[in-house]
C-alpha positions as CSV (number, residue, x, y, z in Angstrom):
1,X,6.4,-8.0,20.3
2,X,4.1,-8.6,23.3
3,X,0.1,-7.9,22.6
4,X,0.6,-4.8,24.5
5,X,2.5,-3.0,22.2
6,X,1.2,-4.3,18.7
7,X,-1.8,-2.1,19.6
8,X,-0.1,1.5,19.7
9,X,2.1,-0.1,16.6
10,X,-1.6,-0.4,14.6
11,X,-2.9,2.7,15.3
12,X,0.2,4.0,14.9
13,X,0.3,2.6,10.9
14,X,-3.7,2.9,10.6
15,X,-3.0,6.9,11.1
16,X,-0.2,7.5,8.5
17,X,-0.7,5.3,6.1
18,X,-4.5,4.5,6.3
19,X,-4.5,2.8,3.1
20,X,-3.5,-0.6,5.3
21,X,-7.0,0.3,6.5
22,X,-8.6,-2.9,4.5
23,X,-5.6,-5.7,4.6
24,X,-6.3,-8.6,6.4
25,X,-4.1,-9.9,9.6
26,X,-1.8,-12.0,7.6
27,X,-1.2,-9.1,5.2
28,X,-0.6,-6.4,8.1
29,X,1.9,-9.5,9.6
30,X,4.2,-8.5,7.0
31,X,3.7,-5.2,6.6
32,X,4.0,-4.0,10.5
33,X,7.4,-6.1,10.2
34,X,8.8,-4.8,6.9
35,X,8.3,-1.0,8.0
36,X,10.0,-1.7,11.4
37,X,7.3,-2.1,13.8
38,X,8.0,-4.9,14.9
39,X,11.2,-6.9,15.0
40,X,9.9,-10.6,13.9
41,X,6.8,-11.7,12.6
42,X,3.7,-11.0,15.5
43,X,0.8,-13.8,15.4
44,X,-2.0,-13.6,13.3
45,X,-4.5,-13.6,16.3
46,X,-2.6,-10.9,17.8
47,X,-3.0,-8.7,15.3
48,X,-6.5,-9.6,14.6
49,X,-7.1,-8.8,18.2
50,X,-5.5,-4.9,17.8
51,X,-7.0,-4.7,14.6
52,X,-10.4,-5.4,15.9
53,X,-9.8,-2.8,19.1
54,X,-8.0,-0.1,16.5
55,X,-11.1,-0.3,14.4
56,X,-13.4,0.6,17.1
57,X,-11.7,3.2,18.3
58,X,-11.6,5.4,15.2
59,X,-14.8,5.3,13.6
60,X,-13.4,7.1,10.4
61,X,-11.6,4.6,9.7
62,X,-14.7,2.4,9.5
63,X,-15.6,1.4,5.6
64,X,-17.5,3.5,3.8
């Protein structure tokens, strides 16, 4: 999965199950894969770097 597309894949998991709110890269790694998003393991600095932009774009998200 190109960088491009792990973003919309991010939000998309932030928005229905927003408990994956607080994991960590290497924990959302696994889970993006094992729910389908993606079809092999995306880089840890990828999904930092969607993480980081998914945050900031939904400030409810942000932690209490």
């Amino acid at each position: 999965m190109n960088p491009a597309q792990l973003l919309p894949a991010v939000r998309d998991l932030y928005s229905r199950l927003p408990e994956t709110y607080p994991l960590q890269p290497w924990e959302l790694q696994h889970v993006l894969f094992s729910l389908g998003y993606t079809d092999d393991l995306a880089g840890e600095a990828e999904i930092a770097a969607a993480v980081e932009v998914a945050r900031t774009d939904w400030p409810q998200w942000s932690a209490a």
